[in-house]
Structures are given as C-alpha cells and as structure tokens.
C-alpha positions in Angstrom: -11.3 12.2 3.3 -13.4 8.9 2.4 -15.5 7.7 4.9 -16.0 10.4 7.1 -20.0 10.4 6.1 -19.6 6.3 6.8 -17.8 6.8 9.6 -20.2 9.3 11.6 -23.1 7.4 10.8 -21.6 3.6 12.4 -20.5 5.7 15.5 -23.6 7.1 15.9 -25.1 3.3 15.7 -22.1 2.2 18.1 -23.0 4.8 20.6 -26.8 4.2 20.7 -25.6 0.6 21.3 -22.5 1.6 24.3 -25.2 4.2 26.3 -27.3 0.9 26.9 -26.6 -0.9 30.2 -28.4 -4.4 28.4 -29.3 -4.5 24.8 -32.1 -6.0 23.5 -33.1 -7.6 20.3 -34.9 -5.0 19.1 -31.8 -2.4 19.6 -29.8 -4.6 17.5 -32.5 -4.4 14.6 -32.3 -0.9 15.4 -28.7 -0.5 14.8 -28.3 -3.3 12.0 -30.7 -0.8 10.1 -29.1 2.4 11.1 -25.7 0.3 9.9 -27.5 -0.7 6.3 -28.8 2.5 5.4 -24.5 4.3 6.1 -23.2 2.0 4.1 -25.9 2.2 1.1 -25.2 5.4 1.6 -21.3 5.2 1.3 -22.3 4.0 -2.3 -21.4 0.4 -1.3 -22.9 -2.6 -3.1 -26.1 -4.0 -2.3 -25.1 -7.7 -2.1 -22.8 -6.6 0.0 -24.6 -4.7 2.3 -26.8 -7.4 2.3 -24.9 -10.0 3.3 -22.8 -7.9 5.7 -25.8 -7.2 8.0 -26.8 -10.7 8.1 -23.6 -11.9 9.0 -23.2 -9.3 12.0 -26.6 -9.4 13.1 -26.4 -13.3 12.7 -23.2 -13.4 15.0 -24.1 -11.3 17.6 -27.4 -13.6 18.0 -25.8 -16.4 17.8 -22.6 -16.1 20.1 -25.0 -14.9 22.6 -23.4 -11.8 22.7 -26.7 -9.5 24.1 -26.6 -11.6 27.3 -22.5 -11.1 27.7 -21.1 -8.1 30.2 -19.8 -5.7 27.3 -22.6 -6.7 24.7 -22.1 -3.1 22.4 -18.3 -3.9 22.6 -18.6 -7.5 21.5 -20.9 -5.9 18.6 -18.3 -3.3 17.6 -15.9 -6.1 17.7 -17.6 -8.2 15.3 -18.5 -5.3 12.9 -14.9 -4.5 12.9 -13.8 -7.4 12.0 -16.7 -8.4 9.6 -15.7 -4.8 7.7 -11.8 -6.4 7.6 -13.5 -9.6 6.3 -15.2 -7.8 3.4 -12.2 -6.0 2.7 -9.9 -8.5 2.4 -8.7 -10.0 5.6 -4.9 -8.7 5.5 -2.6 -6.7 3.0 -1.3 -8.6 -0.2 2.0 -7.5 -1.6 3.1 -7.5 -5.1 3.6 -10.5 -6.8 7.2 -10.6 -7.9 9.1 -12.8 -10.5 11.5 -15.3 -9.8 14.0 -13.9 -12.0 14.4 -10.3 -13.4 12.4 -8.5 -14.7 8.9 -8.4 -12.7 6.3 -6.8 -15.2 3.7 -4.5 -13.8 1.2 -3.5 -16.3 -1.3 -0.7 -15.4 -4.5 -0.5 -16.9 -7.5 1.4 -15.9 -9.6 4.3 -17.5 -8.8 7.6 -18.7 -8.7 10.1 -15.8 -8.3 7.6 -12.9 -4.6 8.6 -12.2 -2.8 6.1 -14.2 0.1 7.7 -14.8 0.7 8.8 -11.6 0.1 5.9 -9.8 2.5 4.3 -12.0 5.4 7.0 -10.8 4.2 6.6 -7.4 4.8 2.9 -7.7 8.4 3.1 -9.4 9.7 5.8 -5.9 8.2 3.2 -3.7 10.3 0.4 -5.2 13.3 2.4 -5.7 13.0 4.0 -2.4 12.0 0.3 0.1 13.6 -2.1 -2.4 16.5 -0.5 -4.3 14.5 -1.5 -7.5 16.0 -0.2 -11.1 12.3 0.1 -12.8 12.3 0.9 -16.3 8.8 2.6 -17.6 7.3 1.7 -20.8 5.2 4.6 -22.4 2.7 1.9 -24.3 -0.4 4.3 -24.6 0.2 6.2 -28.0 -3.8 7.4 -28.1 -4.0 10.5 -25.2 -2.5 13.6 -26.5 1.0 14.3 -24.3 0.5 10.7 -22.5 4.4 9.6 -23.5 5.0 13.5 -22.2 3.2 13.3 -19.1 5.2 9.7 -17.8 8.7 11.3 -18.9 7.9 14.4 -16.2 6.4 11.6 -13.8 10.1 9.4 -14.6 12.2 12.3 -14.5 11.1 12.9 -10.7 11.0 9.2 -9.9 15.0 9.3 -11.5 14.0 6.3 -13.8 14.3 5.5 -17.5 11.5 5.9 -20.0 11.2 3.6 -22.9 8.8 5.2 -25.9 9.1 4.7 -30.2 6.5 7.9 -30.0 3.1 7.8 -30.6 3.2 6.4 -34.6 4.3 2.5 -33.8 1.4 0.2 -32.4 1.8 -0.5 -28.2 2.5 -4.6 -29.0 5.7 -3.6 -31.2 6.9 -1.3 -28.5 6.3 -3.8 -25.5 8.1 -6.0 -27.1 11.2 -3.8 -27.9 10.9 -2.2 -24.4 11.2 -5.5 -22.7 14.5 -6.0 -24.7 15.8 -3.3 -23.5 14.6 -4.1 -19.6 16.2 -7.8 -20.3 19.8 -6.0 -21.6 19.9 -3.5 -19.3 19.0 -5.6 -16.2 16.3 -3.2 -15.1 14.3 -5.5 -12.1 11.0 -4.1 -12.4 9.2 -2.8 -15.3 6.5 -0.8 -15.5 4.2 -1.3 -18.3 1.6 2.9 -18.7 -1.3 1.5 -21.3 -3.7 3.8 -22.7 -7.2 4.1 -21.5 -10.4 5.0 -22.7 -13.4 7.1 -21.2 -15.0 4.2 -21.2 -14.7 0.5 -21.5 -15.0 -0.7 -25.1 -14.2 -3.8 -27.2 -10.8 -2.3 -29.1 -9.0 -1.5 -25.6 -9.9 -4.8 -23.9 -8.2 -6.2 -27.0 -5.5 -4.5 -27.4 -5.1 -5.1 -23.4 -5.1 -8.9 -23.9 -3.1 -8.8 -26.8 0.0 -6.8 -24.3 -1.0 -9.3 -21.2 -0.3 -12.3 -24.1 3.5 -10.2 -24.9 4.4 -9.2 -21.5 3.2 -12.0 -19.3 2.7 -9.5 -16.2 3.3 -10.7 -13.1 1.0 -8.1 -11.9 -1.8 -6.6 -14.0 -2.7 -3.8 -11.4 -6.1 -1.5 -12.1 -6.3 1.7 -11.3 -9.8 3.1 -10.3 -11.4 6.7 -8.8 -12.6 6.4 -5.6 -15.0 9.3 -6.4 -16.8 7.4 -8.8 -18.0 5.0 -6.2 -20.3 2.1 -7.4 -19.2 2.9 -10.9 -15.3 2.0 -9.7 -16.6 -1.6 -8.8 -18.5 -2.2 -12.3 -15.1 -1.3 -13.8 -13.1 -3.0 -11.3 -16.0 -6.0 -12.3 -15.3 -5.2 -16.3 -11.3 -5.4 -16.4 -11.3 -8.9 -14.5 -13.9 -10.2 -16.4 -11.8 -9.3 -19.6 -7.7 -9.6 -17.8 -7.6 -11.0 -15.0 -6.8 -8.4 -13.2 -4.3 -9.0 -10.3 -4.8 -6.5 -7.9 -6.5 -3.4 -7.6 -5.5 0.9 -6.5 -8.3 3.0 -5.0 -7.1 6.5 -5.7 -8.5 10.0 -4.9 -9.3 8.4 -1.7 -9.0 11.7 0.0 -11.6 13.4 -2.0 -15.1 13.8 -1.6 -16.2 10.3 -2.3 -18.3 8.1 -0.1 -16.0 5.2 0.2 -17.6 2.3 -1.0 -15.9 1.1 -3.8 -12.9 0.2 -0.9 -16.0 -2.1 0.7 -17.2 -3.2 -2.4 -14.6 -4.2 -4.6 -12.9 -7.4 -3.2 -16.1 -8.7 -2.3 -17.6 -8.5 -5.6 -14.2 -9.4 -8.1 -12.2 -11.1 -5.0 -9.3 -9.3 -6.1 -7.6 -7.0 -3.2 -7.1 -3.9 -3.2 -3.4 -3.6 -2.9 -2.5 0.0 -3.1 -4.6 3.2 -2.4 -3.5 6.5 -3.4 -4.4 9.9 -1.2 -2.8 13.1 -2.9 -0.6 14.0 -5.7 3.0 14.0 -4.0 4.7 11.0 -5.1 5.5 9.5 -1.7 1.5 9.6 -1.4 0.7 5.8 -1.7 0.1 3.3 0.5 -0.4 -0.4 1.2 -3.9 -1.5 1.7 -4.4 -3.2 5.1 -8.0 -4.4 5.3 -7.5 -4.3 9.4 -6.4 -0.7 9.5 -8.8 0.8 7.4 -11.9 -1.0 9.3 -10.6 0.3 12.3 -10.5 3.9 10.7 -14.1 3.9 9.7 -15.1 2.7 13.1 -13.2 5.8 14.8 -10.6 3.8 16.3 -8.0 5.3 14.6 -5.0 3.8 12.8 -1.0 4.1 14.9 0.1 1.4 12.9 0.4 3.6 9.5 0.9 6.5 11.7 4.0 4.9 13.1 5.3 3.8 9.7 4.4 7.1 8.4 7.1 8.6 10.7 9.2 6.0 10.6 9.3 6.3 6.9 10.0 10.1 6.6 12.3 10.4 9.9 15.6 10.4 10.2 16.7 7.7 12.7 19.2 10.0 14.8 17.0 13.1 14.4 14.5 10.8 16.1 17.0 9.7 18.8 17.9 13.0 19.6 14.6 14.2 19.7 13.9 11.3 22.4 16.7 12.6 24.4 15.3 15.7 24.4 12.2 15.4 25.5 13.0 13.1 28.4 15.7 15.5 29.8 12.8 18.5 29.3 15.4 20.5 26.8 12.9 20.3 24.1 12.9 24.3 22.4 11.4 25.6 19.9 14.2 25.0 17.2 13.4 21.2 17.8 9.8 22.9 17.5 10.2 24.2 13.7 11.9 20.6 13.3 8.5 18.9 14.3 6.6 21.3 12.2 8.7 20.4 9.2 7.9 16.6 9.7 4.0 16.9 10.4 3.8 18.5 6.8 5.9 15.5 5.5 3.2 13.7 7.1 0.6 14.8 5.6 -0.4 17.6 7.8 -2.4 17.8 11.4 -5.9 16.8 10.2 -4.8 13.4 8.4 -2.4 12.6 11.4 -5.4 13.5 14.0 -7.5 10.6 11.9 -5.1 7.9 12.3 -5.0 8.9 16.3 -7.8 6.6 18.3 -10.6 8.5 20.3 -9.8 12.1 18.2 -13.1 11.9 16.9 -14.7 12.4 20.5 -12.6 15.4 21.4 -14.9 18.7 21.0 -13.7 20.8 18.3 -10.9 18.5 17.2 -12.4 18.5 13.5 -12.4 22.1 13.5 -8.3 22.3 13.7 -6.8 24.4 11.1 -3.1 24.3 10.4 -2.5 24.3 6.8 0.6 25.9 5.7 -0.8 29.6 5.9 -1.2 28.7 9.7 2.3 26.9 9.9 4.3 29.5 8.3 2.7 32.0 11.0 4.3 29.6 13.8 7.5 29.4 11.8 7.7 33.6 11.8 7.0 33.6 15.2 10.1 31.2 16.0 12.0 33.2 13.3 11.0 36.5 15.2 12.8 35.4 18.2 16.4 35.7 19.5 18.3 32.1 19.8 18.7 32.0 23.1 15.0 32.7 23.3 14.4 29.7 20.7 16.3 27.4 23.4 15.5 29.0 26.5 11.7 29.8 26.5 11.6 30.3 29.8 13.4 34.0 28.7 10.1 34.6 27.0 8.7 37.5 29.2 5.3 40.4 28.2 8.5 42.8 26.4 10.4 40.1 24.3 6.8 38.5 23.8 5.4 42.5 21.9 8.9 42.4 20.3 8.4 39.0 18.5 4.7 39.9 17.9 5.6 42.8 16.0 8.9 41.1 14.2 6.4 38.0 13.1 3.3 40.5 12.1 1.2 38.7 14.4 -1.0 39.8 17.0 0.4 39.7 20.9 -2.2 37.2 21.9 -1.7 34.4 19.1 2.3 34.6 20.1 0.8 34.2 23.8 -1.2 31.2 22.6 1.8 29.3 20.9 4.0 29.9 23.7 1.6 28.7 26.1 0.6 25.1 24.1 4.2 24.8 23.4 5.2 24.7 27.4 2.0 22.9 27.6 3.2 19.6 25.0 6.4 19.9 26.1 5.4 18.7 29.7 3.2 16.2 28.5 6.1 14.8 26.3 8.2 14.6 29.0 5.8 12.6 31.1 4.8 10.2 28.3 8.6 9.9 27.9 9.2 8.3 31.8 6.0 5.9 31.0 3.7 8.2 32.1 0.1 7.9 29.8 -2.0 8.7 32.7 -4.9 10.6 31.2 -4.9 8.9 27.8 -7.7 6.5 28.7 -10.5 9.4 29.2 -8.7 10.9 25.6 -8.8 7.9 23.5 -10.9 5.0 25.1 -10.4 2.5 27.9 -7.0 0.7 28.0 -5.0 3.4 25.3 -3.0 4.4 27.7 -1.5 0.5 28.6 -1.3 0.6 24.5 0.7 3.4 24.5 3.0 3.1 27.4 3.7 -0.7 25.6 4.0 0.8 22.3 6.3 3.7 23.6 8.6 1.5 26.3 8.9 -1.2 23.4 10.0 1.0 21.1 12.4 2.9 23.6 13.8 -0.6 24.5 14.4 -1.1 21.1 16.7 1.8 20.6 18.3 0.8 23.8 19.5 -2.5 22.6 20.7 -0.9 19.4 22.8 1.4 20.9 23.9 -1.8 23.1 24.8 -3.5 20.3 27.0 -0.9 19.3 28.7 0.0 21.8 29.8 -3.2 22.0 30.9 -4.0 18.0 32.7 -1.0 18.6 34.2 -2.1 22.0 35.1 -5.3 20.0 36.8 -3.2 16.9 39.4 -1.6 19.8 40.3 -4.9 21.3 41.4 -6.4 18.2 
C-alpha cells in the first residue's frame, strides 16, 4: 500500500516529539528535518516539501505552540492538517451537466489503467446514481483497445459505441454522442487513446475531441508508481486540456505516494478518484482529510464505515446487531462475517483504516488471505450444525473430529475456537456501550469516539424501525 514508507518515517518524527515532556526549538528542527527528508523520500515534489515545512514549522512557532500543555499534539495537529491543505482541503465530486448527457472524457497515458478506471467509473454511477452511461471506444491506435472496453462494459452491463478501429476518433465522437442524445443515456463516457509518452499528435487530437464533446469532466488518469513522473504528466495534460480532475491509480502498489501530495499543489486540480485493485467496485472518492490522517497512523473509520455500509445488506446488518447484543452470535454468522471482510478488501486493508493498529505488536504481520480464510471456512464446514450454533458443544472429541474432517491440525481448530469466544464477548460488550479498553488500543479518547459512533448509529436504526412501526400502524387504521 502507498505510504507505508511515509507513514513510518512521520511516526517515528511524531513519537520523538510525544516521549518529550517540553519540546524545544531545536527538537522541532529536529523533526521538521526528519519530516523533509520522508516526504523527499515518498517521491514528493520539492516546492512542495519546501513550502510544507516552512508552513508547519512556521505555525508551531508562531501559535506558541512549544510553550502549550500538549505541544507534540498541537504539532501533529497542524501537520495533519497542513498534509489535508496540500492535498486539497476536502473531496470534489464530479461535475455534472444541467441537462443530459454529462461527458466524461478520460485521457491519460498508455498503461495507467485507463480503461479500467473508465468501467470502474460507469458501476459507480450505475450502482449510487442509477446512471444509464453509454461508453465511447474513441482510441482506434492500441491493438484490442475497442476489445478490451467491450469486456470492461459487458461487466459494467452498459452499452459500447465503436465504428472499429479504420474511422478517425473526431467522426466517431460525434456519431457516438448522437446516439447518447437519442437514446437518452445520462452519462457518457468518452476511452481516448494514449501514447507511451506525451507527444504533439495526441495532445491534438485530445483538443480537437475536448472542442466536439465539450466534457464536463476531462478526468486524467495517472500511475501512482511512477511517482514524480505522474505529477509532470498530471503538469503536461493541464497545460495542454485543462484537465478537470485527476485518478491516482495503483495506489496499493509499491509506490512511495507522492504524486497524491504533489499533484494538486503543483496543477491545483484535485484528485477526485483513486483507484486500489482491479475489482470493479475498487474505486474510491478522494478525501484530502482521510488520507492525511492515514499517513499520520490515525487511521481512516469514515471510508471504513462506508466501505461496509456499501457492501452490506441493511437487515443482514440488523440482524447481526441483534445478535451480538443477545450473545447468540455462532459461527454460521461467523462464515457470514468472513464473506464480507473479503468484500472489503480483506484484514490487512481494513486493519489500516482502524486508528492505533499500527502500535499493536505484530499487527502487520497478520496473514489472512484467502488460503488462510478457506482453512477457517473448512473448519466451520467440518462441524455439525448444532455445533456451528452452539459452540459451547465444542468439547477435546468433537474438536479431533473437526480437525481431521477440515485437514487441519488440532491446535489451529483450538486457536479459532478460542479467538472466536474471545470477539464474540468483546462484541457483546461494545454492543451495551461498553469500549472500555479501546483508549490503551487506539489512542486517548477512541473509546468516547467509538461508543458515539456506535450508540449514534444504533439510535439511528432505532428510529427507523420507529418510523415503521408506526406507517405501518397507520396503514391498519385506515
């Protein structure tokens, strides 16, 4: 994942700065150097390294911050939210047309995930807004390009318009927004071709289909991995188009990050979408706020929340809740849980949005791919269904039995069995408002944040089923 390099290096800075009672001037050079030479590092660009430091360093002077009671707090604080700052302050959403159709035209270079961030684009608007996008296949250069967006459309469930690869884009822009206008498509989605590199024909051709279309959004598409390089062609394509907004993909490869810290500063175009993994679902928004508290260590629940939120089903999830506050969570509700955390993403990018997981010992050594999930899955399988809802059945003979049904060894099956009793009773207590514990896990005050988040978002689900009950109370009476 980006950042983790970045990340380790500022919370090494942090914690020279938080095992200080009083910190003098001469720490905070200390850790305003430490802070330059991680983000150089992270690839990100000089100017603005430069004029990040001197910003923090000039704020922490100047609000007399060293002489304050929490003085390495108040500097986290203001590199936290200087890092927003040079990121962009808050998410900005798609521009979208007055009237149908909005035009989204993708450009970008060869090999930056065009295509696909295209498809991932179209099942985000058909999935939050109902959208009817229609693709245009404008890049007739690539060998199997038109090819490669039909299988991207076909799993998207969205049209395709293409005059193969022998008429020139302009003619088939033109022809393909025809067809959006007659068929009333709402969004369409305009795949250019790219080049290895930037030269004068694309950048004409480009302007020449931004002159046609008249894109409300003119969205680039650059490889995190290529890191300062992304930002001089981030730099290049708004120079030339105007870009409108800006995907980071590959952002959970091995790339140092700092084209996400460069890029707005240096074009002041946002980043609007970033793109981690090749499952369709796999893009999100780009919120400036979250991701400077990510590379500070303070996790992320916000995206973590709407990441389950997104992929759960509402009465699964109200079921669930019942559950665990009654304590008749089993294992079948087990397997169910297992299912979503791979929907999620799996354990490791879920741990990273979690504040304070960082500072547990060995937390970055979990493993539970899905070699290590389908082991816990035959283990559940290997067991009787009573067993699966009574656990408490689970004695030494029934436990050898399962081993030997799953193929695993006694004292793995001991092992699930005994973390599974183990999160079930800590669900149930965090169910009755019960976080005590969470502040020596995750930092001081995260267990008020989570008993708020949690009781807020239980009192929400009361008042919906209130509000229910009582439409449906009003249906009988008339």
């Amino acid at each position: 994942m980006a950042f983790e390099g970045l990340t380790e290096r500022l919370q090494n800075a942090m914690g020279k700065l938080r095992r200080k009672g009083k910190i003098t001037e001469k720490d905070l050079r200390e850790a305003m150097r430490e802070i330059r030479l991680a983000l150089l590092e992270a690839d990100v660009n000089f100017g603005v390294v430069k004029d990040f430091v001197k910003t923090v360093r000039e704020r922490a002077l100047g609000a007399e911050v060293l002489d304050s009671l929490t003085p390495a707090q108040q500097i986290v604080k203001i590199v936290d939210e200087e890092l927003t700052k040079v990121m962009g302050k808050e998410a900005v959403p798609l521009n979208k047309a007055p009237h149908i159709p909005t035009i989204i035209m993708m450009v970008g270079l060869q090999g930056a995930g065009k295509t696909t961030t295209a498809g991932k684009l179209a099942y985000r608007l058909k999935k939050q807004a109902k959208a009817r996008p229609l693709f245009i296949a404008a890049d007739v250069y690539r060998p199997a390009a038109i090819e490669q967006l039909q299988t991207v459309a076909q799993q998207v469930d969205a049209p395709v318009f293409q005059l193969g690869t022998d008429v020139d884009p302009r003619e088939i822009v033109k022809q393909g927004l025809a067809q959006a206008a007659e068929k009333k498509n709402d969004y369409v989605i305009i795949d250019t071709a790219g080049r290895l590199q930037i030269d004068e024909k694309l950048m004409q051709e480009l302007a020449d289909l931004k002159a046609i279309a008249q894109p409300n959004e003119i969205l680039l598409t650059v490889d995190a991995m290529t890191g300062q390089n992304a930002v001089n062609v981030a730099e290049s394509f708004n120079q030339q188009l105007d870009i409108t907004g800006v995907v980071l993909t590959k952002l959970d490869g091995d790339t140092r990050g700092g084209a996400a810290l460069s890029i707005r500063a240096v074009t002041g175009k946002p980043i609007k979408f970033t793109g981690q993994g090749e499952k369709l679902s796999e893009l999100d928004v780009f919120h400036p706020d979250r991701m400077a508290d990510r590379i500070l260590g303070m996790g992320d629940m916000l995206t973590l929340i709407e990441k389950a939120q997104t992929d759960y089903d509402e009465k699964k999830a109200a079921d669930l809740a019942e559950k665990v506050q009654e304590n008749t969570f089993d294992f079948n509700d087990f397997i169910d849980q297992l299912d979503q955390v791979q929907k999620m993403g799996g354990v490791k990018d879920i741990m990273k949005m979690m504040p304070g997981m960082n500072k547990i010992p060995g937390a970055d050594q979990i493993q539970m791919g899905p070699e290590q999930i389908g082991h816990m899955k035959a283990v559940v399988y290997s067991m009787t269904p009573a067993e699966r809802v009574k656990p408490g059945l689970l004695n030494p003979s029934r436990r050898r039995r399962i081993a030997a049904g799953a193929g695993r060894p006694i004292q793995e099956v001991n092992r699930m069995i005994k973390q599974f009793n183990q999160s079930r009773k800590m669900m149930n207590k965090m169910s009755k408002g019960n976080f005590s514990g969470m502040d020596q896990l995750f930092g001081q005050g995260m267990s008020g944040k989570l008993g708020k988040m949690a009781m807020g978002s239980m009192a929400r689900k009361q008042k919906k089923r209130k509000r229910k009950r009582l439409k449906k109370a009003r249906r009988r009476r008339k």
